[in-house]
N, C-alpha and C positions, 0 to 999 in steps of 0.2 A: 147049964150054959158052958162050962169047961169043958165038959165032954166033946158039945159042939162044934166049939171052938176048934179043938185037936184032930176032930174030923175031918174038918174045912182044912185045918194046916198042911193034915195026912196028901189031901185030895190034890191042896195047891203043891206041894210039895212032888206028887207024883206029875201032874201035868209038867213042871219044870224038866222035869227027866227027859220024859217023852222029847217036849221040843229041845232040849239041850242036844240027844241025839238026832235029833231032823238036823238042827243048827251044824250039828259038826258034819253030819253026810253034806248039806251043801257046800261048809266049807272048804271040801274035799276036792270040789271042784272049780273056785274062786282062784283065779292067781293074783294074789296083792300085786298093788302097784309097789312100783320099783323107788320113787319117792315117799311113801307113805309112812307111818308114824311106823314104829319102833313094833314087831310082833313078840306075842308073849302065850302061855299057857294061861288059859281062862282057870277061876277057880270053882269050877263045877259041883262042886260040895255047898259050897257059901253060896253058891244062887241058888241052888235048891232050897235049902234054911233059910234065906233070904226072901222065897216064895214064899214058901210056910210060914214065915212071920207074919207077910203081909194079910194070906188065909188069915192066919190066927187072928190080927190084929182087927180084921174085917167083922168075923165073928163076935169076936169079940164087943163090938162096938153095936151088935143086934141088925147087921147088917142082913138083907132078907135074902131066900135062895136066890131070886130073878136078879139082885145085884149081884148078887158072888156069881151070880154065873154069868153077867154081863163082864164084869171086871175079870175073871178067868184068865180068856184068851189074852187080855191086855195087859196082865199081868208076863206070862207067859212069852208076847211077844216082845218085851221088855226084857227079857232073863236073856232071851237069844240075841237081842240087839247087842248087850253086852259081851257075850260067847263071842259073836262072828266081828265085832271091832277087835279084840284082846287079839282074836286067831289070825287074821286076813284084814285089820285095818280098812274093812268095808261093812256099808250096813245094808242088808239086799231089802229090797221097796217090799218083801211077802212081810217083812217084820214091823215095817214102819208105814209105807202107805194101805197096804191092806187095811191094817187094823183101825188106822185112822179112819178110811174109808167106813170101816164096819159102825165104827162110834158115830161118826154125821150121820148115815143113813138110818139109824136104829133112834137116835135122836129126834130124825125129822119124821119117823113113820111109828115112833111110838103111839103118834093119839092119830086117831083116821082123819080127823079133820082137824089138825094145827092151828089153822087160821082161826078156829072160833074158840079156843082158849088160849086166855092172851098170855096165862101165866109159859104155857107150857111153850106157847111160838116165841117168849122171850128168852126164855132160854136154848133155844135151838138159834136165835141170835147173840146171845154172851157167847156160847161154845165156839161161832163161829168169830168174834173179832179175836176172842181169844187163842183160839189155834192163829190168827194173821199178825198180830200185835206182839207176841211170843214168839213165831219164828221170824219176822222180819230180819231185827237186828242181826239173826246167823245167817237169812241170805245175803244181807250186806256183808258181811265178812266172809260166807262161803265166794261172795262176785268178788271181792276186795284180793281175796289170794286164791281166785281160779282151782277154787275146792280143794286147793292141798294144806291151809294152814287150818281153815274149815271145811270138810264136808258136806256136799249137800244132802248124805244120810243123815249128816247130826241136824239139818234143819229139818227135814222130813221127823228127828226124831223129839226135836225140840215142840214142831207142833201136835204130835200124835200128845205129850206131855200137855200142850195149852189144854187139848180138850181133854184131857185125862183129870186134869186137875183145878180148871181154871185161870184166869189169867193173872192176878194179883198171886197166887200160893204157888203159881208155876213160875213168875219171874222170881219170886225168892228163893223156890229153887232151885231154878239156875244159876242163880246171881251167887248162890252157897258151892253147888255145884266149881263154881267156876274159879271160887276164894280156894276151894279145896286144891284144886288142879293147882293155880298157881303155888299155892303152899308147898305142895308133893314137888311139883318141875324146880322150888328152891332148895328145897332138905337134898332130894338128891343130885343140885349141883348141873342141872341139865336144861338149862332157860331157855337154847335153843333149841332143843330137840322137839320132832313130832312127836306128838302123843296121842293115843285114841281116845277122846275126848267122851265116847260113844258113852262108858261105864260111868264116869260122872252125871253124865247127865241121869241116866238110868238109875243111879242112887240117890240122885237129890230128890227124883221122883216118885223111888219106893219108899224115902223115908218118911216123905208127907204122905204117901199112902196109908203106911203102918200106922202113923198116929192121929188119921183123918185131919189135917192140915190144908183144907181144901175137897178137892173132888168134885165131880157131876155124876154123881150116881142116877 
């Protein structure tokens, strides 16, 4: 089982690389806005291990191939979400609506005929109030300040997060998510500054990953 485990980590750990370098080639080409939060160096080390945990934790937990390779990519787009906020204060829709897109679609076409199992058409309706109920409250705050105090990547990334996680174990972590941010914008003294909001979200997400705190596998 441990061996396994460290396989999975290896695997998830190498996918992060990959799209870490995808992430940095587009960011190469993004010009941040000129209002937009505060730019910094991503920590490209810590989201690779930060993959690898989540592998590991998956494994770990006797998670089967067709999950680990459903949660992959989603994993992955999530490690870049973070990369390209930290770099460029933008989150590009290949990281955030693609992938959501992938999760509906792969949700509603898992069984050939949804409609005649009722377990499984219920949850392709939890997934979806959940991605709408979860990100509401940040498009009311991305509409509320014209997407600079909130972004409408971070709601696009808020609901890829609904259906990633569900909707009760994704508002708590956002709701952690967000205790955090404020915490950090007080320690270092900077309440009013932008911040790429993007990495929290993206951590309160991998943390209920790692310790299955949720999920729709």
């Amino acid at each position: 089982m441990m061996i396994n485990s460290l396989i999975v980590a290896l695997v998830f750990g190498s996918a992060a690389y990959l799209v870490l370098e995808l992430a940095k080639s587009m960011c190469e080409k993004i010009v941040p806005y000129a209002d937009g939060p505060k730019l910094g160096n991503p920590p490209v080390a810590v989201l690779i291990g930060a993959m690898a945990c989540v592998g590991f934790g998956l494994a770990n937990r006797g998670a089967s191939i067709p999950v680990l390779g459903f949660e992959l990519p989603l994993c992955a787009a999530l490690v870049a979400c973070w990369y390209c906020d930290v770099k460029v204060g933008i989150l590009p829709d290949v990281f955030t609506l693609w992938p959501l897109g992938f999760y509906v679609l792969l949700a509603v076409f898992s069984n050939v005929a949804p409609w005649n199992n009722a377990s499984h058409y219920s949850t392709v309706i939890s997934t979806v109030v959940a991605i709408l109920v979860v990100a509401l409250p940040f498009a009311v705050l991305a509409k509320i300040t014209k997407g600079r105090g909130m972004g409408w990547g971070d709601v696009k990334l808020a609901a890829l997060g609904g259906a990633i996680l569900g909707m009760m174990p994704a508002v708590a972590a956002f709701a952690t998510a967000s205790f955090v941010a404020v915490v950090v914008a007080l320690i270092r003294g900077k309440k009013t500054e932008l911040i790429a909001f993007g990495p929290y979200l993206v951590g309160g997400i991998g943390f209920f990953m790692i310790f299955g705190l949720g999920m729709n596998p």
